[in-house]
GUNU-418624 format. One record per residue (C-alpha): residue in three letters; z, x, y. Coordinates in steps of 0.25 Angstrom, whole numbers, padded with zeros to 4 digits, always signed. Layout:
<sites>
ALAZXY;...
</sites>
This chain:
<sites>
UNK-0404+0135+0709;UNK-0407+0150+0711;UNK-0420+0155+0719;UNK-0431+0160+0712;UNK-0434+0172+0716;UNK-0451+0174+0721;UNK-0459+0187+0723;UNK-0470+0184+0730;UNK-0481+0194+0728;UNK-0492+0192+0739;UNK-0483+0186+0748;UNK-0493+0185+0760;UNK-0504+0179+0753;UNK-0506+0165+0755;UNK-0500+0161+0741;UNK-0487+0171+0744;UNK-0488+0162+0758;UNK-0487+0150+0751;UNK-0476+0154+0741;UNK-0467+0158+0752;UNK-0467+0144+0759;UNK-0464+0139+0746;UNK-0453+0147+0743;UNK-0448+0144+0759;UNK-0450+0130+0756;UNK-0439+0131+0744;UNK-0428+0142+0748;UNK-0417+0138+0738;UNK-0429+0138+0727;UNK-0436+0152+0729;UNK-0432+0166+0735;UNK-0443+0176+0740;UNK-0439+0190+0734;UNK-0451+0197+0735;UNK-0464+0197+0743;UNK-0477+0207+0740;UNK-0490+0208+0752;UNK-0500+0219+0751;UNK-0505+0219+0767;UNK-0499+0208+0775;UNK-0485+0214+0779;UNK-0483+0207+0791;UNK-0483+0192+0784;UNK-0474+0199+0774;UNK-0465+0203+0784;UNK-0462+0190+0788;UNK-0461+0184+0773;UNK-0450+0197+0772;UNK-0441+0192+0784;UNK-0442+0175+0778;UNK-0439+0178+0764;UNK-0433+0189+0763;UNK-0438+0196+0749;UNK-0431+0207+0742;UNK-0443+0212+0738;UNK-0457+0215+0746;UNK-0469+0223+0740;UNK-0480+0228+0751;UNK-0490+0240+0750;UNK-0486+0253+0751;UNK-0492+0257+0765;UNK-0481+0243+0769;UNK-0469+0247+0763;UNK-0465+0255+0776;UNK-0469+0246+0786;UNK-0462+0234+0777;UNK-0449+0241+0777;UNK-0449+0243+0792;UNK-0452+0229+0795;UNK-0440+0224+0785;UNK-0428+0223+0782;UNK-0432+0226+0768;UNK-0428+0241+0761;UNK-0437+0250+0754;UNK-0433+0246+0738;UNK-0437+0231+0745;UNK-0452+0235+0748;UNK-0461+0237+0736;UNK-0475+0243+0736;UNK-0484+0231+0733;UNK-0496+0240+0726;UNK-0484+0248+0716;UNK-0472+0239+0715;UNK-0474+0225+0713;UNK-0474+0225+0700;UNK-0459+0229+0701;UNK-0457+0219+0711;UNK-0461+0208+0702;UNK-0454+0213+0692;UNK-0440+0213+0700;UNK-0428+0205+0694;UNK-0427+0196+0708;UNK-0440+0189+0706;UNK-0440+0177+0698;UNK-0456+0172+0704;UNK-0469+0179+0705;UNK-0478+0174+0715;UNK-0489+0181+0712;UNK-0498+0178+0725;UNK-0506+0190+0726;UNK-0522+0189+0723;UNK-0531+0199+0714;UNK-0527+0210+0700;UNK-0517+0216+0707;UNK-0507+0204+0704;UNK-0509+0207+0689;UNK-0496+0219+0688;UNK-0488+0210+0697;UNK-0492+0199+0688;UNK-0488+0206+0675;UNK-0475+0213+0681;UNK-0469+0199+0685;UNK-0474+0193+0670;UNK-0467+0205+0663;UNK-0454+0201+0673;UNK-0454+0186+0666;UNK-0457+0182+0681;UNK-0461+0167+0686;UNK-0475+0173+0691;UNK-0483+0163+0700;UNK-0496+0168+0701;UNK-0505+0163+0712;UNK-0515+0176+0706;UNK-0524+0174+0697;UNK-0531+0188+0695;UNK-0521+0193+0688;UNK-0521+0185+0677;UNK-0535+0183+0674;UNK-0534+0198+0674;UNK-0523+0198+0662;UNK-0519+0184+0660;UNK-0518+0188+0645;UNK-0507+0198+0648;UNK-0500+0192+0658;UNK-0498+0178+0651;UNK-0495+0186+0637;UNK-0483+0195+0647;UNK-0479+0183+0653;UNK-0477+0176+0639;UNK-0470+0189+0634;UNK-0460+0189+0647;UNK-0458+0175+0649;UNK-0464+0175+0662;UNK-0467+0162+0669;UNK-0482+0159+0677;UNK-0482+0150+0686;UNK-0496+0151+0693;UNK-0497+0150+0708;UNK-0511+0145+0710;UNK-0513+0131+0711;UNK-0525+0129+0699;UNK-0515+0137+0689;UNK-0503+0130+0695;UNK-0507+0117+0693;UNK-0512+0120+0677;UNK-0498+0125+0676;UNK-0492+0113+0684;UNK-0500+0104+0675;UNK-0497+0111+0660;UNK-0482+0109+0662;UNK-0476+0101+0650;UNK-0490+0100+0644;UNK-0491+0107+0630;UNK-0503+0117+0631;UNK-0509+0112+0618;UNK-0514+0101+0625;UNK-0520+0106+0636;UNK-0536+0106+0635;UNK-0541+0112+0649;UNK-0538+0117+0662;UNK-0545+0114+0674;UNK-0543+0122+0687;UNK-0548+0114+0699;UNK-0555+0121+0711;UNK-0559+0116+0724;UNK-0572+0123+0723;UNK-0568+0133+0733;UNK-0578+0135+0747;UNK-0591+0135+0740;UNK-0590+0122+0732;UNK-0601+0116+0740;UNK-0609+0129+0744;UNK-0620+0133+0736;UNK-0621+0146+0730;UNK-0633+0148+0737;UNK-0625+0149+0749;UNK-0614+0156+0745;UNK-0618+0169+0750;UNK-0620+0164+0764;UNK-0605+0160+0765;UNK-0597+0171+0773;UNK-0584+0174+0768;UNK-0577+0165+0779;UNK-0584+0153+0771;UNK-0580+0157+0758;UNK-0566+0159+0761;UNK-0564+0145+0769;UNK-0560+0138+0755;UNK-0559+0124+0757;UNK-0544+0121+0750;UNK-0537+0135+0751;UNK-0532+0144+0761;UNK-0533+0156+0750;UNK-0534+0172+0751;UNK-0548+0177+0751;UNK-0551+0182+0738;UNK-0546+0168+0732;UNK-0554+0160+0741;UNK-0567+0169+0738;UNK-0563+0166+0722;UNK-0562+0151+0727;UNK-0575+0152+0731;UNK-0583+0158+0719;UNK-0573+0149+0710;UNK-0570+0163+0704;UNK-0555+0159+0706;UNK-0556+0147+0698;UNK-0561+0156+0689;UNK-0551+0167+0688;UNK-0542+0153+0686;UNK-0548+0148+0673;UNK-0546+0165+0668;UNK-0532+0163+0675;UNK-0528+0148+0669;UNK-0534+0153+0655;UNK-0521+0163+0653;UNK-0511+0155+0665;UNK-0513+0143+0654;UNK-0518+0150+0641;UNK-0530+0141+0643;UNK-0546+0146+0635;UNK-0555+0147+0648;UNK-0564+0136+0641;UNK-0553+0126+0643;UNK-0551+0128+0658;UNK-0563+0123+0668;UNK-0563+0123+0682;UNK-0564+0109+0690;UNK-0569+0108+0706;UNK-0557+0100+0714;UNK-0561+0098+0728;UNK-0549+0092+0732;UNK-0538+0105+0727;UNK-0530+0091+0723;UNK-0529+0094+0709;UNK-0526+0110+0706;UNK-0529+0109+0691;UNK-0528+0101+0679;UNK-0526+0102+0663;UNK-0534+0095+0652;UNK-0526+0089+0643;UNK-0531+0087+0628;UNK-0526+0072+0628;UNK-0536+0071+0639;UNK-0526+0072+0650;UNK-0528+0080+0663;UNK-0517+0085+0671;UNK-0518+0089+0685;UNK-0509+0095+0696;UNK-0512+0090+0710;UNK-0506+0095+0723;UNK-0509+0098+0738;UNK-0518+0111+0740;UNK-0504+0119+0744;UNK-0502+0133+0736;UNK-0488+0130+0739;UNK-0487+0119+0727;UNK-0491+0129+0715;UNK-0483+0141+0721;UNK-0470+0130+0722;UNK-0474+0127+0707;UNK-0474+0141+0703;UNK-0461+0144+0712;UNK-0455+0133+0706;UNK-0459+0133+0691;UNK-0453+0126+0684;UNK-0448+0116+0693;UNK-0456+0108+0705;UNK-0450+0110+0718;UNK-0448+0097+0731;UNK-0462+0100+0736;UNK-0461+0101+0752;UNK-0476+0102+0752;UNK-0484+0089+0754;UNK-0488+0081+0741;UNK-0503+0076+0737;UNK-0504+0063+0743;UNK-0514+0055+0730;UNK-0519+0046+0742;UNK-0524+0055+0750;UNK-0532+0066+0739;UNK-0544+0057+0739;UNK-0553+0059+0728;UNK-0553+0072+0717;UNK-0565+0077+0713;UNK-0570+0086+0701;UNK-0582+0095+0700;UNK-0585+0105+0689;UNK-0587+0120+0696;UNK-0603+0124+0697;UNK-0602+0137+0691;UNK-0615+0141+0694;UNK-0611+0140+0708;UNK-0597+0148+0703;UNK-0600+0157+0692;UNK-0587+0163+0693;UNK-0581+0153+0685;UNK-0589+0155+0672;UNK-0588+0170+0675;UNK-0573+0168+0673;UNK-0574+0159+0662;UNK-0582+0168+0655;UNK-0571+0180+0657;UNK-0560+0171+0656;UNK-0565+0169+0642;UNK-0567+0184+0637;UNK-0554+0189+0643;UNK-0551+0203+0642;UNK-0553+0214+0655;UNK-0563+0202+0660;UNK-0556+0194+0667;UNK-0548+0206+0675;UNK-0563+0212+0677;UNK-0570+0198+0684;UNK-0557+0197+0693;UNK-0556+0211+0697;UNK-0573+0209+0700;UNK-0570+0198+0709;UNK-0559+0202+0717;UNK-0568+0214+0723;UNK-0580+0205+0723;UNK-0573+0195+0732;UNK-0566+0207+0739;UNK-0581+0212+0742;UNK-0586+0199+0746;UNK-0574+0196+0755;UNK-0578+0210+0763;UNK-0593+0207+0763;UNK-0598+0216+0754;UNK-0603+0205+0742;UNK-0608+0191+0744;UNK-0600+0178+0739;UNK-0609+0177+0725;UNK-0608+0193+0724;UNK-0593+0190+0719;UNK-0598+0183+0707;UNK-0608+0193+0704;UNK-0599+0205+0706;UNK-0590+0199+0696;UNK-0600+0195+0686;UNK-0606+0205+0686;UNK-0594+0215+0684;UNK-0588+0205+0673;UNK-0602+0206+0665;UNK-0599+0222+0666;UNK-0586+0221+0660;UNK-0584+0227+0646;UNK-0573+0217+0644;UNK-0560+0222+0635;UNK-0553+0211+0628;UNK-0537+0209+0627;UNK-0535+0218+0638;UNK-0523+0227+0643;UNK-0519+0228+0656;UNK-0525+0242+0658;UNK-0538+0237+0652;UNK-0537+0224+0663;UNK-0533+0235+0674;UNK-0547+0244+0671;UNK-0555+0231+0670;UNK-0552+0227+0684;UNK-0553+0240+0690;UNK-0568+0242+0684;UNK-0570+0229+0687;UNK-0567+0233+0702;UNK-0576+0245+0702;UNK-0588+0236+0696;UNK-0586+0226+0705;UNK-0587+0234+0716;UNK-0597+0243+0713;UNK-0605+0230+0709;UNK-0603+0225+0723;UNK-0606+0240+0729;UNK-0621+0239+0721;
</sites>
């Protein structure tokens, strides 16, 4: 059986960690020929000298400094701001992992769909940005999507062989995130230590900070409306506690059909990897006997607006998705440096979305100028 051959873009984040040890974990299934990092050149370093990529992309002012330390040329090294788009695009690469956070993964996103890639997306941005034009280019050059994180993985998971006619709702399933028992009186004594301690993930800060207003589950019901070609009104949000179940579909027949796992990244990246067979798991099972009881609760979103902002945005489409996203990757950034409080992120974003002269069946260049103003409003929002 040949290798599939994986490029790893944001290969030193936590989900580029994690896709790594699958790949070691199956050498004759997977071969690394690309890997992307922005800052952390040391880690990539050492990921260079294990696996052995044909292929790195870092930031222009690491170029030098990579080649020195590597065995690898100049025609190896790509600049990860200008040329990853041509690296995902190279004939070698059979599998985009698409593990880096925020906008910026929407060219990347694109240039491997218009490639007829396998893209595996643990990036959600991107497509609540321009999920319209990326499912229409991936239809048009027969790319395959695969997504990474575990809600979306475990809808995809559980629609296999299931004819979409009969499927009557979605449900994502959260574990409520660090503020589930917190009133929102308190949420603007909480430090950002506190808010980052969630209780199920070791995450990067920005998603954890999401986690916490729910404005991830959010982006998600935008994101599965386009991953699953699903009407907003037919996907709902459910509380999980317990991270057993990742999600479910409602079937019209009365069904519902669930995917259960351990909370282990490393499952839906070896689902994506592997699509569209299952691979030997060397990870422990779930044990039934030792889950204890699993408990539902519908989100409070009066505590969590941020889920019927994106509903409501989710619904009208156009620039506004790409605006409420851009809006709260500079509110969170602002908060995480201390220039905003925790319930300022909502506010900023609200309040910049309510701006918002909304264009209908964008283009890509009328996305692009929505995020940018978006920016701008947000930070002079935050600046006022």
């Amino acid at each position: 059986m040949t290798r599939k051959r994986i490029a790893i873009l944001g290969s030193t984040g936590s989900i580029g960690i994690n896709t790594l040890k699958v790949i070691e974990a199956f050498p004759d299934k997977f071969k690394v020929v690309a890997l992307t990092a922005c800052n952390n050149v040391r880690l990539l370093e050492k990921q260079i000298r294990q696996f052995k990529p044909e292929y790195v992309a870092v930031g222009q002012n690491r170029i030098n400094d990579l080649r020195k330390r590597t065995s690898l040329s100049s025609r190896q090294i790509f600049d990860v701001t200008t040329q990853i788009e041509e690296l995902v695009s190279l004939k070698c690469v059979d599998v985009v992992v698409l593990a880096i956070r925020g906008s910026i993964a929407l060219w990347p996103f694109l240039a491997a769909v218009r490639s007829g890639k396998v893209i595996a997306p643990a990036n959600k941005e991107a497509i609540v940005m321009a999920g319209h034009i990326i499912m229409k280019e991936a239809k048009r050059h027969r790319a395959t999507i695969v997504p990474v994180d575990s809600e979306q993985s475990a809808i995809f998971q559980c629609l296999q062989g299931v004819d979409r006619q009969d499927v009557r709702k979605i449900y994502l399933t959260a574990s409520g995130g660090p503020l589930k028992d917190v009133r929102r009186t308190k949420f603007d004594t909480l430090s950002v230590k506190q808010i980052l301690a969630h209780p199920r993930w070791k995450m990067g800060k920005k998603i954890t900070v999401d986690s916490a207003t729910l404005m991830n589950k959010g982006l998600e019901i935008i994101e599965a409306r386009w991953l699953f070609d699903m009407p907003i009104k037919n996907i709902d949000v459910v509380i999980h506690p317990e991270a057993i179940i990742h999600s479910m579909i409602a079937l019209k027949d009365g069904s519902i059909l669930a995917q259960l796992s351990t909370t282990d990244m490393r499952i839906p990246i070896q689902v994506a990897l592997g699509f569209p067979r299952r691979l030997e798991s060397k990870l422990p099972a779930l044990d039934l006997f030792k889950v204890g009881p699993l408990t539902f609760e519908k989100p409070d979103e009066k505590k969590f607006p941020a889920l019927s902002l994106c509903r409501e945005v989710g619904r009208k489409e156009g620039t506004l998705p790409g605006v409420l996203n851009a809006a709260n990757e500079v509110a969170v950034e602002a908060f995480l440096r201390g220039a905003l409080s925790f319930t300022g992120i909502y506010r900023t974003v609200e309040k910049v979305v309510r701006k918002h002269d909304n264009v209908a069946s964008a283009d890509l260049k009328e996305i692009q100028s929505a995020d940018s103003w978006a920016r701008r409003e947000a930070r002079e929002t935050i600046k006022n």
